[in-house]
C-alpha positions as protocol buffer text, in pm:
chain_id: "A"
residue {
  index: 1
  type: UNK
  ca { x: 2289 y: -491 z: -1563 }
}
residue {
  index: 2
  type: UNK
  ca { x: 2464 y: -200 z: -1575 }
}
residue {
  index: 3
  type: UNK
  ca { x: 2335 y: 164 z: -1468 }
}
residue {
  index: 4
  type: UNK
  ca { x: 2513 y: 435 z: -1365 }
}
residue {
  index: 5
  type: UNK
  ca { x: 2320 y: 742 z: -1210 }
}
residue {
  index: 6
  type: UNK
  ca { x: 2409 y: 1101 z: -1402 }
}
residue {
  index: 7
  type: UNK
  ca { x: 2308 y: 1353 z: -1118 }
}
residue {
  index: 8
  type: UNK
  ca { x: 2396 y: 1732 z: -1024 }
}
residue {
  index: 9
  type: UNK
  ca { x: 2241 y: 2051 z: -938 }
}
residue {
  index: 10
  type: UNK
  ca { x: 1962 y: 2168 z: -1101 }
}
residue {
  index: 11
  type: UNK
  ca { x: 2096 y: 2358 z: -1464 }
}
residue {
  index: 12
  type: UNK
  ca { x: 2407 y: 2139 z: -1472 }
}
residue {
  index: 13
  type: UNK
  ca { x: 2328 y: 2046 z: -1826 }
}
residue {
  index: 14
  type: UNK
  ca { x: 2217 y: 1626 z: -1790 }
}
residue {
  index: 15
  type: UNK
  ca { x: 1939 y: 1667 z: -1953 }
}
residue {
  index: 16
  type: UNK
  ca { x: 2155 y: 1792 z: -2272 }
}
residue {
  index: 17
  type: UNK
  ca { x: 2391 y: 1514 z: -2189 }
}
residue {
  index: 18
  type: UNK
  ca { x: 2121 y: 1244 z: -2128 }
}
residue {
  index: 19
  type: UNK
  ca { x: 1939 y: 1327 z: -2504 }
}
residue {
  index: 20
  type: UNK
  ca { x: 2318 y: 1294 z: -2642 }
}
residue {
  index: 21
  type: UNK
  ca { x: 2379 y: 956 z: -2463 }
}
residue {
  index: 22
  type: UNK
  ca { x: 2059 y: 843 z: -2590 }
}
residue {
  index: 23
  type: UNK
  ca { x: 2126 y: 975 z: -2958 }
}
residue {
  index: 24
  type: UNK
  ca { x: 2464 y: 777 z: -2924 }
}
residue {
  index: 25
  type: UNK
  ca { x: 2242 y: 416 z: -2825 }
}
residue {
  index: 26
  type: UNK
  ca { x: 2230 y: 417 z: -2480 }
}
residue {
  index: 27
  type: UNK
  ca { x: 1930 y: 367 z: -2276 }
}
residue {
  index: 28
  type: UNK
  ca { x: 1821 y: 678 z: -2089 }
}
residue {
  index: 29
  type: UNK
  ca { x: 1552 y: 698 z: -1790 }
}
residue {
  index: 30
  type: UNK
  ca { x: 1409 y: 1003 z: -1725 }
}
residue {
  index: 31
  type: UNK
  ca { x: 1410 y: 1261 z: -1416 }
}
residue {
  index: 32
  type: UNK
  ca { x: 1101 y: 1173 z: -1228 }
}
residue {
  index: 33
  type: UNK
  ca { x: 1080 y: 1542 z: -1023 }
}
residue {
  index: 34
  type: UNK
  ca { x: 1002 y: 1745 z: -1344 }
}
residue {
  index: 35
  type: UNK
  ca { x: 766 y: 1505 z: -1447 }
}
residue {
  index: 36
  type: UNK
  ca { x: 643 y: 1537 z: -1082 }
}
residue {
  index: 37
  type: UNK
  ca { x: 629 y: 1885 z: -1073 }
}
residue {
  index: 38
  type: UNK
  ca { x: 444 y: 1933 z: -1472 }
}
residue {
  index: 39
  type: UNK
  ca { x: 147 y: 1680 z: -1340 }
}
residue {
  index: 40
  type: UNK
  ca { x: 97 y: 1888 z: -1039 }
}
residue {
  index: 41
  type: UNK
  ca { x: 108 y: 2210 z: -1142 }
}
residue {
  index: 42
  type: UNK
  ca { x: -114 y: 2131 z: -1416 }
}
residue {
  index: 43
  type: UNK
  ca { x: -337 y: 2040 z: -1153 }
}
residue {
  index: 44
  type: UNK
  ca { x: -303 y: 2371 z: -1000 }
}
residue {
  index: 45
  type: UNK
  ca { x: -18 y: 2386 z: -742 }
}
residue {
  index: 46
  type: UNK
  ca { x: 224 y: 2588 z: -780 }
}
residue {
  index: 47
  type: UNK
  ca { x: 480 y: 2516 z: -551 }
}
residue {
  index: 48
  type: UNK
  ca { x: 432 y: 2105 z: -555 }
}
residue {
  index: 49
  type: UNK
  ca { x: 796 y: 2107 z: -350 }
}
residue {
  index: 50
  type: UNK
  ca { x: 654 y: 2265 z: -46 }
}
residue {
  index: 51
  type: UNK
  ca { x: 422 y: 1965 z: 6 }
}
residue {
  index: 52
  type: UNK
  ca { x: 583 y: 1666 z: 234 }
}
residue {
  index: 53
  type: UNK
  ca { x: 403 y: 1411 z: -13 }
}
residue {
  index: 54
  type: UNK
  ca { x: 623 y: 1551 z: -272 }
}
residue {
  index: 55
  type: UNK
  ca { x: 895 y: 1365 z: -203 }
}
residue {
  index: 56
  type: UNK
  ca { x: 718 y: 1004 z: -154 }
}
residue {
  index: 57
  type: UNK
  ca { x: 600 y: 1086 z: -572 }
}
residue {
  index: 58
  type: UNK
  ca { x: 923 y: 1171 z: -675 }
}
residue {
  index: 59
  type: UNK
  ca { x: 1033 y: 853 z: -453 }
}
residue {
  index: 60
  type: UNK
  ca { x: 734 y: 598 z: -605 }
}
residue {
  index: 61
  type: UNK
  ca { x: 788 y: 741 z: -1002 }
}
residue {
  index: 62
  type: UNK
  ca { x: 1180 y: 705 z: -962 }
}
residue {
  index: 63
  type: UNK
  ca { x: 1094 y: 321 z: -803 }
}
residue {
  index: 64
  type: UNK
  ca { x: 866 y: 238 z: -1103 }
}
residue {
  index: 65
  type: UNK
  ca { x: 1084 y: 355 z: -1399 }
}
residue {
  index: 66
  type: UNK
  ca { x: 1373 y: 192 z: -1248 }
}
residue {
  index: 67
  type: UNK
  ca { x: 1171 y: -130 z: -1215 }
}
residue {
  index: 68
  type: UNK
  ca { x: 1042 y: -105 z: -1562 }
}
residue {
  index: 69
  type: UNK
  ca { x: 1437 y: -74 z: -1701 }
}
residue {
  index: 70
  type: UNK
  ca { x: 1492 y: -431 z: -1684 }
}
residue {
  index: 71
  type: UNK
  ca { x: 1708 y: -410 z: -2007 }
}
residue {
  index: 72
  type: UNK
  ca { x: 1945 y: -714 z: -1984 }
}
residue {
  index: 73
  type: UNK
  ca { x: 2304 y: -644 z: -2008 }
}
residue {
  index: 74
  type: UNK
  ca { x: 2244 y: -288 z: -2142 }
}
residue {
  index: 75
  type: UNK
  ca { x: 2401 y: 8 z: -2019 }
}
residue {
  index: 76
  type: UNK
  ca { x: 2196 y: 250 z: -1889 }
}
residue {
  index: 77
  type: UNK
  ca { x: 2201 y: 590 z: -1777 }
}
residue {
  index: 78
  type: UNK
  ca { x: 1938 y: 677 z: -1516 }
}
residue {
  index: 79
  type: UNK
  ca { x: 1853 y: 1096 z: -1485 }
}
residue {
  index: 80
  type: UNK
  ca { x: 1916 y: 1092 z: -1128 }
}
residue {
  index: 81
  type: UNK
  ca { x: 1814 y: 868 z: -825 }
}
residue {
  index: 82
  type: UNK
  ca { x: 1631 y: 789 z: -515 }
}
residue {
  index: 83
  type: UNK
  ca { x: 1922 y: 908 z: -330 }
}
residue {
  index: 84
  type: UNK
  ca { x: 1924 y: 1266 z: -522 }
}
residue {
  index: 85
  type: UNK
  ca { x: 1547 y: 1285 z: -380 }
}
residue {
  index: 86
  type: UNK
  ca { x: 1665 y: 1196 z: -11 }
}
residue {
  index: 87
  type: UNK
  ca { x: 1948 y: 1487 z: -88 }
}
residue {
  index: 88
  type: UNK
  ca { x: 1636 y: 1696 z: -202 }
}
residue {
  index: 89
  type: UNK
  ca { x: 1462 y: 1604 z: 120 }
}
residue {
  index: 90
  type: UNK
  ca { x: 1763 y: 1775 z: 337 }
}
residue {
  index: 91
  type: UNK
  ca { x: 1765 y: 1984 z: 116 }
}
residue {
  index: 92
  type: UNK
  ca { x: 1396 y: 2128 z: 194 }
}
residue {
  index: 93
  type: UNK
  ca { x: 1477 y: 2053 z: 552 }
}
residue {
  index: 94
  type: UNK
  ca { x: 1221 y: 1755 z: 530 }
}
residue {
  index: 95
  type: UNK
  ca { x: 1300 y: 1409 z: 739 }
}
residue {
  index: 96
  type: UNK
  ca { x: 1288 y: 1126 z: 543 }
}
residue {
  index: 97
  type: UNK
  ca { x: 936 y: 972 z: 549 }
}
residue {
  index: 98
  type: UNK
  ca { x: 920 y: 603 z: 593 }
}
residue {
  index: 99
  type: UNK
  ca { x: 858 y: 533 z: 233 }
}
residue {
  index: 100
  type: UNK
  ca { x: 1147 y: 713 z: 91 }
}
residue {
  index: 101
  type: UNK
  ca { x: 1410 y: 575 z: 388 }
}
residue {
  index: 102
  type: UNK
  ca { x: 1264 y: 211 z: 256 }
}
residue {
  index: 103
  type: UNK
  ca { x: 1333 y: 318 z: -114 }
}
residue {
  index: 104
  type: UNK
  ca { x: 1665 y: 474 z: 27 }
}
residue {
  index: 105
  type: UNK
  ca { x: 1717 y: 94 z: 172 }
}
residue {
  index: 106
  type: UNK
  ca { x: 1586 y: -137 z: -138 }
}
residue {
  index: 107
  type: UNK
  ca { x: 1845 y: 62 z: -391 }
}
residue {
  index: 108
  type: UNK
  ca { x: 2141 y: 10 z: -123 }
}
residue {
  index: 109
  type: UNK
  ca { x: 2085 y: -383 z: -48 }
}
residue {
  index: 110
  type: UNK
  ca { x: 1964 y: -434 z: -391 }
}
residue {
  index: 111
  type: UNK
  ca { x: 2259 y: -272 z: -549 }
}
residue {
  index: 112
  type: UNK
  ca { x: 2087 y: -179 z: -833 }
}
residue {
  index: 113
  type: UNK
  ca { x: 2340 y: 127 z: -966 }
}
residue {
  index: 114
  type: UNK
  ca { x: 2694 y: 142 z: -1025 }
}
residue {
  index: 115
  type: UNK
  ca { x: 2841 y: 296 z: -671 }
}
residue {
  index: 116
  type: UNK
  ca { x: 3075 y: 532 z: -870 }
}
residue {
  index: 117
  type: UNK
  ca { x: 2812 y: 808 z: -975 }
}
residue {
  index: 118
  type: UNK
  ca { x: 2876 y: 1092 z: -1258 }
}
residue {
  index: 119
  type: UNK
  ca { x: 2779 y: 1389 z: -1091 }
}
residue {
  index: 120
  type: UNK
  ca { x: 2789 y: 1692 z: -1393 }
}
residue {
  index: 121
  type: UNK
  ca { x: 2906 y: 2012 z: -1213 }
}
residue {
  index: 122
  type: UNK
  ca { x: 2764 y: 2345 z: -1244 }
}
residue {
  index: 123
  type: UNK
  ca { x: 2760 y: 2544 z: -1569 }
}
residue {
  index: 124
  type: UNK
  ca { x: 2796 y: 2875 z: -1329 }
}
residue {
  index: 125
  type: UNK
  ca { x: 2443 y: 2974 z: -1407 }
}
residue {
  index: 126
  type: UNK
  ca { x: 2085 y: 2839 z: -1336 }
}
residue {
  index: 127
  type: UNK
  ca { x: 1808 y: 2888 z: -1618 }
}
residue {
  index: 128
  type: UNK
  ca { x: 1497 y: 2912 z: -1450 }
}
residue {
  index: 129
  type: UNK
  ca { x: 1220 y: 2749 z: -1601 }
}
residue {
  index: 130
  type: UNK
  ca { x: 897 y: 2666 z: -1483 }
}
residue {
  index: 131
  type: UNK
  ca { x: 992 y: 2395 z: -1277 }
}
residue {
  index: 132
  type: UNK
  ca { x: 1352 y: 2497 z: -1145 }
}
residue {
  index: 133
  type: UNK
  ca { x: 1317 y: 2822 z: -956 }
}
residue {
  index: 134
  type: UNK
  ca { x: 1623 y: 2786 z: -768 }
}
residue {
  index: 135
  type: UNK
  ca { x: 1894 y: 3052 z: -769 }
}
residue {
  index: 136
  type: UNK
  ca { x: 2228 y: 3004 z: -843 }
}
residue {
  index: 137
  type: UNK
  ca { x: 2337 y: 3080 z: -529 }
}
residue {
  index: 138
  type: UNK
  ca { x: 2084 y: 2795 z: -407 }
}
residue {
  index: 139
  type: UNK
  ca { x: 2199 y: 2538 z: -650 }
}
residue {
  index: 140
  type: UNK
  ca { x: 2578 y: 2592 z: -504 }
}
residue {
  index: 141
  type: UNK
  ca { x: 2406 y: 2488 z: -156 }
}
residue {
  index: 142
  type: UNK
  ca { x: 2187 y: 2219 z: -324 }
}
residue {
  index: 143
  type: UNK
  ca { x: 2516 y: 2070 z: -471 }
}
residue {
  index: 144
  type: UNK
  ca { x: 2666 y: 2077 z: -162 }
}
residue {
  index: 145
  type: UNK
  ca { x: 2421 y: 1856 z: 12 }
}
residue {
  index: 146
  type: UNK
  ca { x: 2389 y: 1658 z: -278 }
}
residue {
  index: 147
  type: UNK
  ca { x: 2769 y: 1546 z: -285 }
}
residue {
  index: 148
  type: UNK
  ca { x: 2756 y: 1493 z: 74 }
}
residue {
  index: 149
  type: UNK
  ca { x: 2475 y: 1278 z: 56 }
}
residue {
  index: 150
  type: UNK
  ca { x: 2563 y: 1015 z: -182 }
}
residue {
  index: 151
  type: UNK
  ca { x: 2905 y: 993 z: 23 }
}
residue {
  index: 152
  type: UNK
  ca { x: 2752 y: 918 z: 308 }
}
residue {
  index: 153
  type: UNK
  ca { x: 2554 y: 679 z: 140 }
}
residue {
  index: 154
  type: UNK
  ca { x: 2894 y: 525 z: -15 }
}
residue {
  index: 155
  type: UNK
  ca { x: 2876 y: 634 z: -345 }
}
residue {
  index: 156
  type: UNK
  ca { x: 3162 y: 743 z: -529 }
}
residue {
  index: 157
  type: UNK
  ca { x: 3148 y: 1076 z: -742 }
}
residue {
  index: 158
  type: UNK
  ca { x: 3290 y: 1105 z: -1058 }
}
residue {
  index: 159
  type: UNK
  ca { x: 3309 y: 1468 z: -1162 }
}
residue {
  index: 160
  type: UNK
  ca { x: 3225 y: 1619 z: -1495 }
}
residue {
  index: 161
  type: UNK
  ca { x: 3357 y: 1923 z: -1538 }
}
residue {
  index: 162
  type: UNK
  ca { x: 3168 y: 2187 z: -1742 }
}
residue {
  index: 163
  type: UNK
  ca { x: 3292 y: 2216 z: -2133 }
}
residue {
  index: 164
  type: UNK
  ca { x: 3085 y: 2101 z: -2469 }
}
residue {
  index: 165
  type: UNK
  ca { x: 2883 y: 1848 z: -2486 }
}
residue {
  index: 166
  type: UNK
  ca { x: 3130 y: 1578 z: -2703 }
}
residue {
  index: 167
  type: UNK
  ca { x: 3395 y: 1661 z: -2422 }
}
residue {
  index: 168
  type: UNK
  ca { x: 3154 y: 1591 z: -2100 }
}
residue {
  index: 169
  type: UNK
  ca { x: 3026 y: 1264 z: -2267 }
}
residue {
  index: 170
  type: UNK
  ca { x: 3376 y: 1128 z: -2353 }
}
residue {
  index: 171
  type: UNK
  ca { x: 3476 y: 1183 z: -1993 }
}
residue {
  index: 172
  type: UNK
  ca { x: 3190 y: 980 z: -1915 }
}
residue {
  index: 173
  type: UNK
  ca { x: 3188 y: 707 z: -2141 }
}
residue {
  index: 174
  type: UNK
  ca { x: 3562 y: 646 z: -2101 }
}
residue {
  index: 175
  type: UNK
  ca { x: 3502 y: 634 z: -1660 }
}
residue {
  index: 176
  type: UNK
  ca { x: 3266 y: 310 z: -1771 }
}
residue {
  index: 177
  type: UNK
  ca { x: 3388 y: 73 z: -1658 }
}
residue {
  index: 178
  type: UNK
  ca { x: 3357 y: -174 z: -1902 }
}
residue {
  index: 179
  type: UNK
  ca { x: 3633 y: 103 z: -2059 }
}
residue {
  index: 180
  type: UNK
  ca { x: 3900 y: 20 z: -1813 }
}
residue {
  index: 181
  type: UNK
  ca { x: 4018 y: -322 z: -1951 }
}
């Protein structure tokens, strides 16, 4: 089953591309940090990233949507990855906890995404919104670590370079590679 992982630092525009894919047919599963980050600050915590257990959420929701994507032989596009949290966790300057190194692990051995990754980069601004509070200057450093992590990891990046939305997603669909015969 094919799915590729569409990362990049927070304001990069995937969650503009992601609706588009999935207005074109493809399956789409969600970011799990927003949704993360909504649930507990309805619950009255502002600053949910600041908490160690963030990460192992993040970690478990990104585990169970992936698990529950069991679309045969469709392509999907999954709104980043366990490996985008373990860049979050260096990130923070967290160590990875046991739980997230073993979700780190299962993805790897598993193989369960594509290893060539389309990683969206920056728009040269960050919206803030109520759960990205990152400046721009912050996302450059978050992007950073980001690349850097799925390389180590052995991922291959596939850049997408800002421009309009048809141009991004025919750079994408034509790197499938399902597209190369």
């Amino acid at each position: 089953m094919p799915r590729h992982i569409l990362t990049g630092t927070p304001g990069s525009g995937k969650t503009t591309i992601l609706r588009q894919l999935e207005l074109e047919g493809f399956y789409v599963v969600e970011e799990a940090a927003t949704d993360v980050i909504a649930l507990e600050q309805a619950k009255g915590i502002a600053e949910p990233w600041l908490q160690p257990v963030f990460l192992n959420q993040i970690a478990a929701l990104q585990c169970q949507r992936q698990l529950q994507s069991s679309r045969p032989d469709e392509i999907q596009f999954h709104d980043r990855s366990v490996i985008c949290t373990a860049a979050l966790a260096e990130y923070l300057g967290y160590d990875l906890s046991p739980f997230l190194s073993g979700e780190v692990a299962r993805v790897l051995r598993e193989n369960i995404f594509d290893r060539r990754v389309f990683f969206l980069r920056n728009l040269g601004f960050v919206q803030p919104t109520e759960a990205r509070r990152i400046s721009f200057e912050e996302s450059l450093r978050f992007e950073q670590i980001h690349q850097e992590t799925y390389r180590r990891y052995g991922f291959e990046l596939i850049f997408i370079e800002p421009g309009d939305i048809a141009s991004r997603i025919q750079a994408i669909l034509g790197a499938l590679p399902s597209s190369r015969s």
